[in-house]
PAZAPA-4460 file (N, C-alpha, C; in steps of 0.05 Angstrom, whole numbers, plus 32768, in hexadecimal, padded with zeros to 4 digits):
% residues 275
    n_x    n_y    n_z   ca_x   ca_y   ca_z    c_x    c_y    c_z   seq   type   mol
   8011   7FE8   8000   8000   8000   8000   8011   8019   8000     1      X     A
   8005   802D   7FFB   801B   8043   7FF1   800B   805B   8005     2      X     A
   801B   8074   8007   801C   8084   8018   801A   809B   7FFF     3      X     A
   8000   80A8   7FFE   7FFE   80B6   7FF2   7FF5   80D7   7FFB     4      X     A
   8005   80EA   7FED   8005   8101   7FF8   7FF4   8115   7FE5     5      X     A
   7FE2   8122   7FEF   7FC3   812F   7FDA   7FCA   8144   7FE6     6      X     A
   7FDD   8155   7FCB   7FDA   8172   7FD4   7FCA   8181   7FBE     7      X     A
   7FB4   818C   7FD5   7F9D   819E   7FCE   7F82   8189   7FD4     8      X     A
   7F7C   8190   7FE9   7F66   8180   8002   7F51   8184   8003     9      X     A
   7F3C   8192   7FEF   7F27   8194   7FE3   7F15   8180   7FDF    10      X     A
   7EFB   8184   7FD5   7EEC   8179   7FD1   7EF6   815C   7FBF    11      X     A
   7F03   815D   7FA7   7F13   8141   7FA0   7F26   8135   7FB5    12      X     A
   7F36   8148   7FB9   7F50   813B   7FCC   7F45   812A   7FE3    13      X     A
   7F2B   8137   7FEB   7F25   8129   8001   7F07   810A   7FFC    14      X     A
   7F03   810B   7FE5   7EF6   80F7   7FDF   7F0B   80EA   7FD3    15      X     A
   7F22   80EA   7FCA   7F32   80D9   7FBD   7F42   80CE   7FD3    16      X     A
   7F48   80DE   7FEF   7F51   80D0   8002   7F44   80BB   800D    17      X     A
   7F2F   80C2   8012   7F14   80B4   801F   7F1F   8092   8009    18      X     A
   7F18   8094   7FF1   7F15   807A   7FE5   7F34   8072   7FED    19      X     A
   7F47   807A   7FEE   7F65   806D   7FEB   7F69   8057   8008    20      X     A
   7F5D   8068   8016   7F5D   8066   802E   7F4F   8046   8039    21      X     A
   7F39   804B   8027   7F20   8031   8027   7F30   801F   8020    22      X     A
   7F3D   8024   8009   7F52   800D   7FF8   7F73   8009   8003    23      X     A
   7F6F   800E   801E   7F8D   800B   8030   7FA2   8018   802E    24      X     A
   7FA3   8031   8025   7FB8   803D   8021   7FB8   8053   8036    25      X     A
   7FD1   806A   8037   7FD7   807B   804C   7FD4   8098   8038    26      X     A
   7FCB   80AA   804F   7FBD   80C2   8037   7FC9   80D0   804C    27      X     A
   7FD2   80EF   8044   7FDA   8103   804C   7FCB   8115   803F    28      X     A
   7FC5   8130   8052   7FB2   8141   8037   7FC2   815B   8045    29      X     A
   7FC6   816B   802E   7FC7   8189   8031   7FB8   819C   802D    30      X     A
   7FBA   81AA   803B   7FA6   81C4   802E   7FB8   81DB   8043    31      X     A
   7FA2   81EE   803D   7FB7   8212   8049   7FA8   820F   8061    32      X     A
   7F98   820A   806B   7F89   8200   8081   7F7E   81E9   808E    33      X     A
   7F89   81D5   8099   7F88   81BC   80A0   7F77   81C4   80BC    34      X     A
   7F71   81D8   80CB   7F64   81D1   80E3   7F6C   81B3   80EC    35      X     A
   7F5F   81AE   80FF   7F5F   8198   8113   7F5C   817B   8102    36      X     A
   7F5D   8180   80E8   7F53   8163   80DD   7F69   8148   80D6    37      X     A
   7F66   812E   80DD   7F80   811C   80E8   7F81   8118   80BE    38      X     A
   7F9E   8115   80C0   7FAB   8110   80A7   7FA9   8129   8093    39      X     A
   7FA5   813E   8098   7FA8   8153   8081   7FC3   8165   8091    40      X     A
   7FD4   8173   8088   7FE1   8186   8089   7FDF   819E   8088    41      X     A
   7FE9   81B5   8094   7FE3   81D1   808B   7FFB   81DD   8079    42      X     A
   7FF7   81EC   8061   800B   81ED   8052   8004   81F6   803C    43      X     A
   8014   8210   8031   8008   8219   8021   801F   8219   8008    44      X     A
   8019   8205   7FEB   8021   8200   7FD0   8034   821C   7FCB    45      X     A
   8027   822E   7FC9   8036   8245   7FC1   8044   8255   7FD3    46      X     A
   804D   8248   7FF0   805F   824C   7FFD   8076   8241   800B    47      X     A
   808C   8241   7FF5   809D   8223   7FFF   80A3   821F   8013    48      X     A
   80AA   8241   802F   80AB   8233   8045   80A1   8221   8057    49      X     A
   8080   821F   804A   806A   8211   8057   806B   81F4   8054    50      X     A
   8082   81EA   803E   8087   81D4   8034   809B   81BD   803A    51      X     A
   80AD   81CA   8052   80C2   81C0   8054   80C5   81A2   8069    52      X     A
   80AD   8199   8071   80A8   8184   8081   8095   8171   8064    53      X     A
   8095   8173   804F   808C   815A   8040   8097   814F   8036    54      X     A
   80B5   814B   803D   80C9   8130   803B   80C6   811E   8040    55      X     A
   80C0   812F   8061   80C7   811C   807C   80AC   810A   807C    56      X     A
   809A   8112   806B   8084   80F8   8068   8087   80DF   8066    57      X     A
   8098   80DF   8042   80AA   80CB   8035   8083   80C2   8025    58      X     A
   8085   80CE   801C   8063   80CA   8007   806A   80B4   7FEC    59      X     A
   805D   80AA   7FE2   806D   808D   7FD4   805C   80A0   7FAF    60      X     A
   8041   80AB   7FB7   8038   80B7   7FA4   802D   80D7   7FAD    61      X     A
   803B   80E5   7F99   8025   80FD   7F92   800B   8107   7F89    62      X     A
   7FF9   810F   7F91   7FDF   8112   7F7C   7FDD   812C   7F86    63      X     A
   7FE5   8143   7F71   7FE1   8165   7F6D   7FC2   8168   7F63    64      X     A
   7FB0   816E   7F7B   7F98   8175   7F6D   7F8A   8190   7F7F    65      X     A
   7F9A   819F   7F74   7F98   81C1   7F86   7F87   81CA   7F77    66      X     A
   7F6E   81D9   7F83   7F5F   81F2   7F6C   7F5F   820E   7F77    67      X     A
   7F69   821A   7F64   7F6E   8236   7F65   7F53   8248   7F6F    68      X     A
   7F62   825D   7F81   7F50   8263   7F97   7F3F   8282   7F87    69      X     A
   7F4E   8287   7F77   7F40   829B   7F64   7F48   828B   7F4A    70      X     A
   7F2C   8293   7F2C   7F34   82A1   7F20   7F48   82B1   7F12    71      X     A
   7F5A   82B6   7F11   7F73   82C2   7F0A   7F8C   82B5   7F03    72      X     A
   7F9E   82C5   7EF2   7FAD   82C0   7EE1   7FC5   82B2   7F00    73      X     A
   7FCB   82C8   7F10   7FDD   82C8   7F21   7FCE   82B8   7F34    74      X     A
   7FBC   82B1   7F38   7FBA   829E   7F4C   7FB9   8280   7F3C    75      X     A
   7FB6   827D   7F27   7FBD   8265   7F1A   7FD4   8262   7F19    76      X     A
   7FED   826D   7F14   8001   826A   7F0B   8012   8264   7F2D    77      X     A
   7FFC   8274   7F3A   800C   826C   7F60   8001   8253   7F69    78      X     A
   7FE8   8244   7F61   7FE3   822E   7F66   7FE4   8213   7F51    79      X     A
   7FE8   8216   7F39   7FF5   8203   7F34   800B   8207   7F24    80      X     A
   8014   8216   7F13   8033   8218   7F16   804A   821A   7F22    81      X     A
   8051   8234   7F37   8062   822F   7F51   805A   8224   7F65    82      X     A
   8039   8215   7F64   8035   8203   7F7A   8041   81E1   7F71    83      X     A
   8040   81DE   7F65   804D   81C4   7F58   8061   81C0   7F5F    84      X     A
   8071   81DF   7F4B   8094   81DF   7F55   809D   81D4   7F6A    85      X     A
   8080   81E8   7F7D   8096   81EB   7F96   8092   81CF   7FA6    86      X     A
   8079   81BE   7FA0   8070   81A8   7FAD   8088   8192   7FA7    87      X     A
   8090   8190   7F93   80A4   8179   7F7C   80BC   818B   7F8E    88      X     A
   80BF   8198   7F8A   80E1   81AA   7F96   80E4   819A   7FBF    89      X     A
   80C6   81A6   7FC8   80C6   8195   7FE0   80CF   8186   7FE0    90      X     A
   80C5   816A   7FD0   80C0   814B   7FD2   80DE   8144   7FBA    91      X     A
   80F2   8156   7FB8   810A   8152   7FA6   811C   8133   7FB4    92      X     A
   811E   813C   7FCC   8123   811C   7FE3   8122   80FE   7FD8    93      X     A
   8105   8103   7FD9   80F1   80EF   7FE5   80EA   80E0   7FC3    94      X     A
   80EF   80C3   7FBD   80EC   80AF   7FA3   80CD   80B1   7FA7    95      X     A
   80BC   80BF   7F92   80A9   80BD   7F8D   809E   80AD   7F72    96      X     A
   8094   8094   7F7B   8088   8087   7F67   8076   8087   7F58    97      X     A
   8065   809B   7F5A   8050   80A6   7F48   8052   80C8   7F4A    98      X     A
   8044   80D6   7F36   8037   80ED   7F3F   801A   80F3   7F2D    99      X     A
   800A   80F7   7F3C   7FEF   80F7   7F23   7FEC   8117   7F29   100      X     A
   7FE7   8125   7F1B   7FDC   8149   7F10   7FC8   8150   7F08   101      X     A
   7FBB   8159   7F17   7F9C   8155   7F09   7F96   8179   7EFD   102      X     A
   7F98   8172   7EE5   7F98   818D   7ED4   7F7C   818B   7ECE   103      X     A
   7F77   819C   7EAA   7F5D   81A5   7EA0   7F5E   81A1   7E86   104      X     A
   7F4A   8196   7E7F   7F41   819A   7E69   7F3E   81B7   7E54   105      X     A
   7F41   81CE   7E66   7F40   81EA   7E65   7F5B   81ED   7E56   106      X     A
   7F70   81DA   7E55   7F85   81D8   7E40   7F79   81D5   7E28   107      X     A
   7F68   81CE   7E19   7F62   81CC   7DFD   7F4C   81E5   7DFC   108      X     A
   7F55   81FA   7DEE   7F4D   8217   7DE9   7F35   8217   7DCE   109      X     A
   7F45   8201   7DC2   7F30   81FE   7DAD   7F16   81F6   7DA9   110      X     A
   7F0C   8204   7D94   7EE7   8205   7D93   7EE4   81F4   7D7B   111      X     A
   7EDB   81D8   7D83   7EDB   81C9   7D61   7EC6   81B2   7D63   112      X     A
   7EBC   81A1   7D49   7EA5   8195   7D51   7EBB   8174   7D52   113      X     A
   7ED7   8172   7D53   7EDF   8160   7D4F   7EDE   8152   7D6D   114      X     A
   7EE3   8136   7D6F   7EE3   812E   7D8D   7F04   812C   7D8E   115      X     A
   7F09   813C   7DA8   7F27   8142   7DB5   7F31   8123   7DCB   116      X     A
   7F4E   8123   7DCC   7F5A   810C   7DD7   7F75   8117   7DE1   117      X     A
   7F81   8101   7DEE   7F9A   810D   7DF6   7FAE   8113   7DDD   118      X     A
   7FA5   8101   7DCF   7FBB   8106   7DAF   7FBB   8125   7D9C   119      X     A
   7FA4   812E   7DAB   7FA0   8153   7DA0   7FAB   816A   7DAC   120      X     A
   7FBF   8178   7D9C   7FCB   8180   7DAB   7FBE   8196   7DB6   121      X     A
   7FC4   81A6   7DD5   7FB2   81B3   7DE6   7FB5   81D2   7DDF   122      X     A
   7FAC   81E1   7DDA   7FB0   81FF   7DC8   7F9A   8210   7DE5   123      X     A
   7FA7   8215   7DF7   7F9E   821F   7E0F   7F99   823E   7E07   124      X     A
   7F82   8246   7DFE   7F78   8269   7DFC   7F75   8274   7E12   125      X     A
   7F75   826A   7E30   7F6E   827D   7E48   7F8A   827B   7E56   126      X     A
   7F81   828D   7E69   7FA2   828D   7E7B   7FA0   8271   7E8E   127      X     A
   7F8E   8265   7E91   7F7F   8252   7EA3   7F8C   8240   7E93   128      X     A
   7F87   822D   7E81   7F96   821A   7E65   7FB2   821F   7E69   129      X     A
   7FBC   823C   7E64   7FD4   823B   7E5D   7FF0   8235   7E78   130      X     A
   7FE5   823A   7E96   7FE6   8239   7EA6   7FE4   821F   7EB1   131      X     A
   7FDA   820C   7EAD   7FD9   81F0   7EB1   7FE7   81E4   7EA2   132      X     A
   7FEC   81EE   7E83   8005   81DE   7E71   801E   81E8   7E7A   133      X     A
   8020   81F8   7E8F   803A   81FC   7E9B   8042   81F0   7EAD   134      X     A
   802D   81E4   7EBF   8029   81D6   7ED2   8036   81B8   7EC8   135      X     A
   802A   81B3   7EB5   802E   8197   7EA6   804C   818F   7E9F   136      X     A
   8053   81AC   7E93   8071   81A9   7E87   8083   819E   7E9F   137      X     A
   8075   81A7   7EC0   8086   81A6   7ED2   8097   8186   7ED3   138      X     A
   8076   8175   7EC9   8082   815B   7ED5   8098   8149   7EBC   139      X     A
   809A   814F   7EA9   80A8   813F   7E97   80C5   8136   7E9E   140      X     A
   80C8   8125   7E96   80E4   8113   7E9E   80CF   8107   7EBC   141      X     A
   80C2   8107   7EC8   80B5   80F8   7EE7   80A1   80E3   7ED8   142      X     A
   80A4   80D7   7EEE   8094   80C0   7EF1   8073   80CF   7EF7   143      X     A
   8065   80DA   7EE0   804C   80E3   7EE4   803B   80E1   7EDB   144      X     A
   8024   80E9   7EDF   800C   80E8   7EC8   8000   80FE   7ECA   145      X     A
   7FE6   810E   7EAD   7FE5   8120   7EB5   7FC7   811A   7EBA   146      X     A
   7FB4   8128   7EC8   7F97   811F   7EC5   7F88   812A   7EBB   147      X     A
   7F7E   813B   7EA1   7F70   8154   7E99   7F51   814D   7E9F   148      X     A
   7F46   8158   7EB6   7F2A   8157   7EBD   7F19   8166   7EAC   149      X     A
   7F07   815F   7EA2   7EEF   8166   7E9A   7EE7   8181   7EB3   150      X     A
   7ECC   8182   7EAE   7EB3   8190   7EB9   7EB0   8186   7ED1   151      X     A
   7EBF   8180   7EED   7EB0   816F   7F08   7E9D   8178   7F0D   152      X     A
   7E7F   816A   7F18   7E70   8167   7F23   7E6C   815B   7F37   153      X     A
   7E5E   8161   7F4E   7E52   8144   7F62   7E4A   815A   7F76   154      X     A
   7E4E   8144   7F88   7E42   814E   7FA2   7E4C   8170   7FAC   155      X     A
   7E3B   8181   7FB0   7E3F   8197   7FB7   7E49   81AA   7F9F   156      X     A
   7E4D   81A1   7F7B   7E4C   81AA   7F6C   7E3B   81A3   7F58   157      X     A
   7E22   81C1   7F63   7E0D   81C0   7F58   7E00   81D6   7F45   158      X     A
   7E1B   81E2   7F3B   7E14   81F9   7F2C   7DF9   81F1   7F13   159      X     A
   7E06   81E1   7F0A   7DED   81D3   7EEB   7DD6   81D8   7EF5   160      X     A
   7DD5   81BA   7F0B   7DAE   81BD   7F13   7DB1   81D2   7F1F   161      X     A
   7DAD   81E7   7F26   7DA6   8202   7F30   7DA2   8216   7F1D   162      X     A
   7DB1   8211   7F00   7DAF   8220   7EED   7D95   821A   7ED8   163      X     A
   7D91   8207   7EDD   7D86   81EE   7ECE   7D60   81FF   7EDD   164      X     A
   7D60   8203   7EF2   7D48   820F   7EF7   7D46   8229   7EF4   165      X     A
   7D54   823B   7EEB   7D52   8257   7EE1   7D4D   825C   7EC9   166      X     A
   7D49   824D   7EB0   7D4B   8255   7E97   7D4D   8269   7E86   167      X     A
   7D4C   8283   7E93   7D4F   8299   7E8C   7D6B   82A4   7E90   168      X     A
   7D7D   8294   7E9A   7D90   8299   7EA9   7DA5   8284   7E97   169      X     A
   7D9A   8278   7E87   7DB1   8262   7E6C   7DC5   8272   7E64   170      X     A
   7DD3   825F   7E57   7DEF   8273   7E3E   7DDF   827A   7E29   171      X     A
   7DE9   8288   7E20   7DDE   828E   7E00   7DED   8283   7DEC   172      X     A
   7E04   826F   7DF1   7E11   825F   7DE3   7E09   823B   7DF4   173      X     A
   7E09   8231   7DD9   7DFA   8212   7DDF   7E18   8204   7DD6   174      X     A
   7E2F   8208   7DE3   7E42   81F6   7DEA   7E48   81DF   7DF1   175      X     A
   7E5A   81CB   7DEB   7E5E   81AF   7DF2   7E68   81AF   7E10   176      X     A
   7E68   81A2   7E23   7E6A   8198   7E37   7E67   8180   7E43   177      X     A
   7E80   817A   7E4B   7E8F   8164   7E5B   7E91   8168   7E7B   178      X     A
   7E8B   814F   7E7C   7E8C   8148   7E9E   7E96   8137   7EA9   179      X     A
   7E94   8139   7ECD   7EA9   8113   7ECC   7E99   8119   7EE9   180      X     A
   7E96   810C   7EFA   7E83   8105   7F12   7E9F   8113   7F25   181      X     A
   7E9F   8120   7F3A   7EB3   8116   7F49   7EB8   8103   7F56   182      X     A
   7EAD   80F1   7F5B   7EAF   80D4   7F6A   7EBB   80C2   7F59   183      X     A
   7EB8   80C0   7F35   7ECC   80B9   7F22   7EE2   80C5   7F1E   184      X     A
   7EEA   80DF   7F27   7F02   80E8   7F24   7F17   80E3   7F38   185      X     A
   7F03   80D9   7F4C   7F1B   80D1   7F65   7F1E   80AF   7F5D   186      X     A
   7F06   80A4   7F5B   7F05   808B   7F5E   7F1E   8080   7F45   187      X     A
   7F26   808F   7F30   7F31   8089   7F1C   7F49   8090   7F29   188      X     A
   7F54   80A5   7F31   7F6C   80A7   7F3C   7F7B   808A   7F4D   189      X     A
   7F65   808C   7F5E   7F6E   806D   7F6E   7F70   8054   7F5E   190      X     A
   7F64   8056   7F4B   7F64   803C   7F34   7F83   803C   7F22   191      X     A
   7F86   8055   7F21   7FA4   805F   7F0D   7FBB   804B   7F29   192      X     A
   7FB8   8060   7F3F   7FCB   8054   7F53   7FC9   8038   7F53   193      X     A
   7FB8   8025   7F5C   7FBB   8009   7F60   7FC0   7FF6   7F41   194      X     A
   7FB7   8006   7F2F   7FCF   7FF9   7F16   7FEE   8002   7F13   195      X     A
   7FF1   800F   7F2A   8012   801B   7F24   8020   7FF8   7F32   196      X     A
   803D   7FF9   7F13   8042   7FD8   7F15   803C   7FC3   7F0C   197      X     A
   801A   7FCB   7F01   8008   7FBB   7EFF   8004   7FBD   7EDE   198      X     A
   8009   7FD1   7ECD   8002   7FDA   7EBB   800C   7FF1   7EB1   199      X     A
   8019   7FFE   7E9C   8027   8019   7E9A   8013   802C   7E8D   200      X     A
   8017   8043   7EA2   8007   805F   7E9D   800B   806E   7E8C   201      X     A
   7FF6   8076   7E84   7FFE   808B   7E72   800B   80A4   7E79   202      X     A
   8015   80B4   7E6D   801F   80CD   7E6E   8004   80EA   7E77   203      X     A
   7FF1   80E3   7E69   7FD9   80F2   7E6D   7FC3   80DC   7E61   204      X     A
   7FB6   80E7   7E6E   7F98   80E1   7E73   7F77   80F9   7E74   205      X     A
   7F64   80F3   7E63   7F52   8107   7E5E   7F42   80FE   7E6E   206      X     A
   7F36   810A   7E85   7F1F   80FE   7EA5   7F08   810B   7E96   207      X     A
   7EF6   80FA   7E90   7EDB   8100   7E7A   7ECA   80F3   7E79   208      X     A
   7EAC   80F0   7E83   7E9F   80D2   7E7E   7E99   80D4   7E61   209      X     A
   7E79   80C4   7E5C   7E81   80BA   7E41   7E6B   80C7   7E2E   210      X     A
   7E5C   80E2   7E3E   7E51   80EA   7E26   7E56   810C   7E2D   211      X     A
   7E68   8112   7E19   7E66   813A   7E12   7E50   8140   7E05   212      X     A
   7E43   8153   7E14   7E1E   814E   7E02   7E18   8170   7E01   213      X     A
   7E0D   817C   7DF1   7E0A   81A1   7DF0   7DF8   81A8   7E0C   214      X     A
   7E00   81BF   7E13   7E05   81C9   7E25   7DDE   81CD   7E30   215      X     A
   7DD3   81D3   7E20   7DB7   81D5   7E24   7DA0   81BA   7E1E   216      X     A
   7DB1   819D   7E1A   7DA8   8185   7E28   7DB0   817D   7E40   217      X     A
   7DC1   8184   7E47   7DC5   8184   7E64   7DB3   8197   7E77   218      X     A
   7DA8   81AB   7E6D   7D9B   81C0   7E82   7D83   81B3   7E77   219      X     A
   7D72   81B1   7E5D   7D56   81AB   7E5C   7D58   8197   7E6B   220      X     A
   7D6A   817D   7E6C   7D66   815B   7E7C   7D66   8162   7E97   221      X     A
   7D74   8176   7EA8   7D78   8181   7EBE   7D62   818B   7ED0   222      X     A
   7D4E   81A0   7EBB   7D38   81AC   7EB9   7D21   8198   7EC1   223      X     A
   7D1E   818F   7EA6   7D0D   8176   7EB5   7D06   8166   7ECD   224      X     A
   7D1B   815B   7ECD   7D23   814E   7EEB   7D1C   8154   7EFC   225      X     A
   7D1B   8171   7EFF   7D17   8184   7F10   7CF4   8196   7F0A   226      X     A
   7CE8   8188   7F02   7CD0   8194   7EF4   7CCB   81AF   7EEB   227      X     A
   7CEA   81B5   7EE4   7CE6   81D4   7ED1   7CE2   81D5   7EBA   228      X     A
   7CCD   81EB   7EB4   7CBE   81E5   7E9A   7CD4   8201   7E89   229      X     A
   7CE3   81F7   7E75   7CFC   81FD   7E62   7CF1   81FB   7E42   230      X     A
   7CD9   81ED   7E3D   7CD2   81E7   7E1D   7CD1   8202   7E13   231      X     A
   7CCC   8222   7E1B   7CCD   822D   7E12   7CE3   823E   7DFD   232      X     A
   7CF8   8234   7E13   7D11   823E   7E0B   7D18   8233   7DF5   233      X     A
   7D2A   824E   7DE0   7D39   8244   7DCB   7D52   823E   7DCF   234      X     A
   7D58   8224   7DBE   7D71   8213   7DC3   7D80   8227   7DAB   235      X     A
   7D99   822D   7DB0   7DB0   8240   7D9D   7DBA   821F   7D95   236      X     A
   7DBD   821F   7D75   7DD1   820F   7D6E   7DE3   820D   7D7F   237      X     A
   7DEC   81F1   7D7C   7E03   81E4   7D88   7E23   81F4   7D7D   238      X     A
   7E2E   8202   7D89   7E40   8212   7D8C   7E5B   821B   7D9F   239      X     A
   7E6F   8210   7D9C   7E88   821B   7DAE   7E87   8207   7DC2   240      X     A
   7EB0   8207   7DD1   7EAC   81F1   7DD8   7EC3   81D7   7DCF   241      X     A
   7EBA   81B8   7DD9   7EC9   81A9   7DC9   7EBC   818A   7DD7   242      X     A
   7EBE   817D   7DC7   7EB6   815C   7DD2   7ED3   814C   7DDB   243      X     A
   7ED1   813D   7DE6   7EEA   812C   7E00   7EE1   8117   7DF9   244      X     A
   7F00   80FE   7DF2   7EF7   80EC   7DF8   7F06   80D7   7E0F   245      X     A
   7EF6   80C8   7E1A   7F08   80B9   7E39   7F08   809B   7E2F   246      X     A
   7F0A   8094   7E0E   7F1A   807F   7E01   7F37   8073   7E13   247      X     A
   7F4B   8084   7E1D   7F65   807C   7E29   7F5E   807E   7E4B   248      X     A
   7F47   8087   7E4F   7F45   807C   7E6C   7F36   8062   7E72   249      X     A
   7F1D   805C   7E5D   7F13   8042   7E59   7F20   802D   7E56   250      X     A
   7F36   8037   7E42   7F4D   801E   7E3E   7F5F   8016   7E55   251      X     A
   7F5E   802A   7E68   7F70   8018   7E87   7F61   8005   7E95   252      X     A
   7F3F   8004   7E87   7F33   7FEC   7E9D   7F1F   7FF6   7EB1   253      X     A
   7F21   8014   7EB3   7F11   8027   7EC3   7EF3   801A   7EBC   254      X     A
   7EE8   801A   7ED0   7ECC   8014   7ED3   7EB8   8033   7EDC   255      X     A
   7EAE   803E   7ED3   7E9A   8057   7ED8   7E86   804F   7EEE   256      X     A
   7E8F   8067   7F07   7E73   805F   7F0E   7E56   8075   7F05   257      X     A
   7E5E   8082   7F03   7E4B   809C   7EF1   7E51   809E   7ED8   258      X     A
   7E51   8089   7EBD   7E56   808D   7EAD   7E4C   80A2   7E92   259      X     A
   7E39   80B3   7EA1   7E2E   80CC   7E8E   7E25   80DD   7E9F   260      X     A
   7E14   80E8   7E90   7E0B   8109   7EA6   7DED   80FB   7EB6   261      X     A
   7DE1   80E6   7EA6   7DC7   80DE   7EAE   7DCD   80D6   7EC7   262      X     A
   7DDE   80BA   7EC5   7DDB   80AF   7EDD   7DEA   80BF   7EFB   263      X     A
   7E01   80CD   7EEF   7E09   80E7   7F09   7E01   80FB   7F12   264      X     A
   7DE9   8108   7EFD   7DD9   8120   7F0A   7DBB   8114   7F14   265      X     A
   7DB4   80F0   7F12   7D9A   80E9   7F17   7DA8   80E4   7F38   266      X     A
   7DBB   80DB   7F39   7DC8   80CE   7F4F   7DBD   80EF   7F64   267      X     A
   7DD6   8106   7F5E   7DD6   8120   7F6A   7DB8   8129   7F70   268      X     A
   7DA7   8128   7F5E   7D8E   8138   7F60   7D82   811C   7F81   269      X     A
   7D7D   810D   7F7B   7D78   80F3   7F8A   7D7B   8101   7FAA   270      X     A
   7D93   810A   7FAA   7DA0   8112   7FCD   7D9C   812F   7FCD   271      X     A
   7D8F   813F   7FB9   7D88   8157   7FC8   7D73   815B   7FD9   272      X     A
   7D73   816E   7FE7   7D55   8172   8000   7D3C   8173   7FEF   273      X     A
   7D27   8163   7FF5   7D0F   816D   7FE8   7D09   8188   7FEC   274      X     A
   7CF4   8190   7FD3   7CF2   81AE   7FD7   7D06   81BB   7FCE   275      X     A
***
């Protein structure tokens, strides 16, 4: 079993601990505020003095899954560019046998009706994209992988259905959109780790279930569900955007447990409060 260290202790970090944990392994979590809670750290990525006791762990794997606390160019570039650095510069010591990176999909800038893969190359138009392919560059020559997440959803991210009952309040662009459950984005992580040895990783990896569907069948199916009456609204051609495919994550064996938007937003709506 391996001793794994999750810096950035968030809503994934801490469901991805939760499963590692189930599956016998040793979890360490960071964040800039650990309060009183057993196995997280206090420590903050973009301050290396805050870093200088994660040697002394001796962590067997990395999993970088920090989200940036603004918006912004400079706070992207402080949380996962010189937060990386400085995390890998820490852990310079210490033989790390994995590192998984959980980047974005927000790397492919382009607007096209083609379906995208890891084999396309990523043409990042925001500072957000371009900022995570810097992040990426960090790990080459390492034993890494990279993870480009889709759209997360799940528990406690409930922007869609909430939008989904306003209809007046839609895009005016009917865009493609990709998703991945969060409970698959962790659950896959842990699946990557226990094939390490077992099977060789890829270099990157696109985290995506298996249907990219326009942006305003997801809110009418949403709507519904939710008994909001939406038939009035006009649907804008399908427009802007890009379709994903998770062909090279299927092929490691991964089993879905939310394999589309149906069965992960029927699941989500299921556990909200009535009323």
């Amino acid at each position: 079993m391996s001793h794994v260290l999750i810096a950035g202790f968030g809503d994934l970090g801490q469901e991805l601990a939760r499963r590692l944990q189930l599956a016998g392994h040793q979890t360490t979590g960071l964040r800039r505020n650990a309060g009183e809670s057993e196995g997280v750290i206090s420590a903050d990525v973009s301050n290396p003095e805050t870093l200088h006791t994660l040697a002394e762990l001796k962590p067997d794997i990395l999993v970088y899954c920090v989200a940036a606390s603004e918006h912004s160019d400079e706070n992207y570039r402080l949380s996962y560019v010189e937060g990386l650095r400085n995390v890998l510069a820490a852990l310079a010591s210490v033989t790390l046998r994995h590192i998984f990176f959980v980047s974005s999909t927000g790397v492919y800038g382009q607007e096209t009706q083609d379906v995208l893969d890891e084999t396309t190359p990523a043409i990042a138009t925001e500072f957000s994209g371009v900022r995570m392919l810097e992040a990426e560059a960090l790990l080459q020559g390492l034993p890494a992988t990279v993870l480009r997440f889709s759209g997360i959803y799940g528990p406690g991210r409930l922007r869609m259905i909430t939008l989904a009952r306003e209809p007046q309040k839609w895009p005016p662009r009917n865009g493609w959109t990709n998703r991945i459950h969060r409970d698959d984005g962790a659950a896959f992580i842990v699946y990557l780790i226990a094939q390490l040895g077992q099977q060789p990783l890829a270099a990157l990896y696109v985290v995506t279930d298996h249907q990219p569907l326009p942006m305003y069948d997801l809110l009418h199916w949403l709507a519904a569900q939710q008994g909001v009456e939406a038939n009035a609204v006009t649907v804008p051609a399908v427009s802007g955007n890009k379709r994903l495919s998770n062909q090279r994550m299927l092929a490691t064996g991964y089993a879905f447990i939310y394999p589309d938007y149906v069965a992960g937003y029927t699941a989500l709506l299921a556990d909200l409060p009535a009323g």
